[in-house]
BAPAKOL-181696 format. One record per residue (C-alpha): residue number from 1; z, y, x. Coordinates in steps of 0.2 Angstrom, whole numbers, plus 5000, padded with zeros to 4 digits. Layout:
R  num     Z     Y     X
R  NUM     Z     Y     X
...
REM end
This chain:
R  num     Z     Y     X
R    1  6109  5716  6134
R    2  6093  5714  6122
R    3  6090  5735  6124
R    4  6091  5733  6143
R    5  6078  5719  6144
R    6  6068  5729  6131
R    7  6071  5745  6142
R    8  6064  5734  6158
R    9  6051  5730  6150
R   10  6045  5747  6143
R   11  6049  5754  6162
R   12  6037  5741  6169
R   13  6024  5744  6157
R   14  6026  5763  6161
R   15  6024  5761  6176
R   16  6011  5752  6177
R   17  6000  5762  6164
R   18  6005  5780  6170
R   19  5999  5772  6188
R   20  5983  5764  6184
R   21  5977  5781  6174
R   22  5973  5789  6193
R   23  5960  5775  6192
R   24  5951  5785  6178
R   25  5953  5801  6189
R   26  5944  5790  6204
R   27  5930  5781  6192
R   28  5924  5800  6189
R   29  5922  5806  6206
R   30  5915  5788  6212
R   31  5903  5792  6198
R   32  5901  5809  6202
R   33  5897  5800  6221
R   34  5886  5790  6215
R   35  5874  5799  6206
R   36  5874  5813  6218
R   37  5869  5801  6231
R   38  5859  5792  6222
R   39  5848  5809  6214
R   40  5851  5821  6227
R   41  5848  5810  6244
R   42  5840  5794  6237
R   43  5854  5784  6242
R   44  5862  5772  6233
R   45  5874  5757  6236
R   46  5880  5742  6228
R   47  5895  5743  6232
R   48  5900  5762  6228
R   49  5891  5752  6209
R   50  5902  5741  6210
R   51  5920  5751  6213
R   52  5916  5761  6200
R   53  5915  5741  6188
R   54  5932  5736  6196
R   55  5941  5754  6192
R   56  5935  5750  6175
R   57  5943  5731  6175
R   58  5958  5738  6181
R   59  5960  5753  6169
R   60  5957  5742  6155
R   61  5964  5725  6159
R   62  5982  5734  6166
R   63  5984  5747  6152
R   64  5983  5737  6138
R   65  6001  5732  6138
R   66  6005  5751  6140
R   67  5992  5754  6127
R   68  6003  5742  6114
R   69  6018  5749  6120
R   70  6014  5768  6116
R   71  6008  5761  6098
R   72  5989  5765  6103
R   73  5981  5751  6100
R   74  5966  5746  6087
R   75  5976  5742  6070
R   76  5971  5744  6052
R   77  5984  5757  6044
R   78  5977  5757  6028
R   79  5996  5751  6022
R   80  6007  5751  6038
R   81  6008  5769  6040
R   82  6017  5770  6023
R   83  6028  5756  6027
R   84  6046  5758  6029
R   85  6055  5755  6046
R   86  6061  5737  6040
R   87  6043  5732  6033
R   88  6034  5739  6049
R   89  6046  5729  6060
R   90  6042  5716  6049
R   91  6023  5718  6053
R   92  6028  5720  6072
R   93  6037  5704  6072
R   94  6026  5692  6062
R   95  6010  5698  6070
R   96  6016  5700  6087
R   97  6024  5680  6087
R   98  6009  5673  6074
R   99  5994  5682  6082
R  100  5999  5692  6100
R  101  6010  5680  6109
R  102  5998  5663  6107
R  103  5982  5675  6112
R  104  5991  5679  6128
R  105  5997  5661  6133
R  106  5979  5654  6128
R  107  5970  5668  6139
R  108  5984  5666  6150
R  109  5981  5645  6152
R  110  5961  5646  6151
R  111  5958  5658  6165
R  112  5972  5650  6179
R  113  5960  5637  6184
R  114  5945  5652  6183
R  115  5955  5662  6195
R  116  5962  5649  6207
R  117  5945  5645  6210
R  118  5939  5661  6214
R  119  5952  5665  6225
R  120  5951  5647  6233
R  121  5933  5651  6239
R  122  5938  5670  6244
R  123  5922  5674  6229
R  124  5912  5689  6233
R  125  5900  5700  6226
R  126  5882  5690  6223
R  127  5873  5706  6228
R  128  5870  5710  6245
R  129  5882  5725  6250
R  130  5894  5722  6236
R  131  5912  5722  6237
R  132  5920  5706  6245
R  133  5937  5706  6232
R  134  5928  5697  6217
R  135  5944  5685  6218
R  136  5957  5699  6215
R  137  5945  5707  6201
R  138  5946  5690  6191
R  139  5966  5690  6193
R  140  5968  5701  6182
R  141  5960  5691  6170
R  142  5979  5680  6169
R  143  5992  5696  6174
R  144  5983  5705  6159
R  145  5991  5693  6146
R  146  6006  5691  6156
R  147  6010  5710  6155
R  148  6004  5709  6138
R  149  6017  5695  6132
R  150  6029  5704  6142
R  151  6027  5719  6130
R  152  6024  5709  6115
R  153  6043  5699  6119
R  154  6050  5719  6118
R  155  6043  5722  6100
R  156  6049  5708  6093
R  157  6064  5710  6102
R  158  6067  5730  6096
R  159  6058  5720  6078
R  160  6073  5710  6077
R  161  6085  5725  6082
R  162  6076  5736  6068
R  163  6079  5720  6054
R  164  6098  5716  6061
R  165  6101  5735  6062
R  166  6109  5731  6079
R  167  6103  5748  6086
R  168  6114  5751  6103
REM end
């Protein structure tokens, strides 16, 4: 049961991440775009500016659980990479439930009413010609903790695996 939740989990993430990286692929030819416009034909646009911004929120704010999933994250290995399987999941477990998990549920609680307000006033760009979606950028502001906990409940749950020796 706990390795098909933790499968579930990893398969959403996955997703998720392998999807959003197309988002790079469009961020350089917007840019590409852009500057072309913008040097070659003395055109520019707010909104092509501002496309290029929300590829970026989304990249980083939806990848980060696939980032923590694949182990990719910012972490000080000075000691953990000598750890053994038992002392790493250790690590995994205390930092994910001391430090990961209350970060995600205090982002998550802080930016609701953020969000709800945004979307409540349909908010748009505050430059003329800008995109109207300033409401769907900001909602990623709460699903990024959301997938982030999500991933964070499958480390401690393979964590506890590793220190129970309950492999399946």
């Amino acid at each position: 049961m706990l390795n098909k939740l933790i499968h579930i989990i990893n398969n959403i993430n996955e997703f998720i991440g392998r999807t959003i990286a197309w988002c790079l692929l469009a961020m350089v030819a917007i840019t590409f775009l852009n500057v072309v416009l913008r040097y070659g034909f003395s055109l520019g646009s707010i909104a092509v500016q501002e496309s290029v911004i929300y590829l970026h929120a989304f990249v980083f704010m939806l990848a980060l659980a696939y980032t923590y999933k694949h182990d990719a994250h910012v972490r000080v290995d000075l000691f953990y990479a000598n750890f053994s399987a038992i002392q790493k999941a250790w690590v995994d477990l205390l930092g994910t439930v001391i430090l990961l998990l209350p970060f995600c549920f205090y982002v998550a609680i802080s930016s609701w009413e953020y969000t709800h307000n945004s979307w409540k006033l349909w908010e748009s760009s505050a430059e003329a010609g800008g995109l109207p979606f300033v409401y769907i950028l900001k909602t990623l502001i709460p699903v990024m903790p959301l997938l982030l906990a999500l991933q964070a409940i499958a480390v401690v749950l393979t964590s506890i695996q590793t220190l129970t020796k309950q492999h399946s």
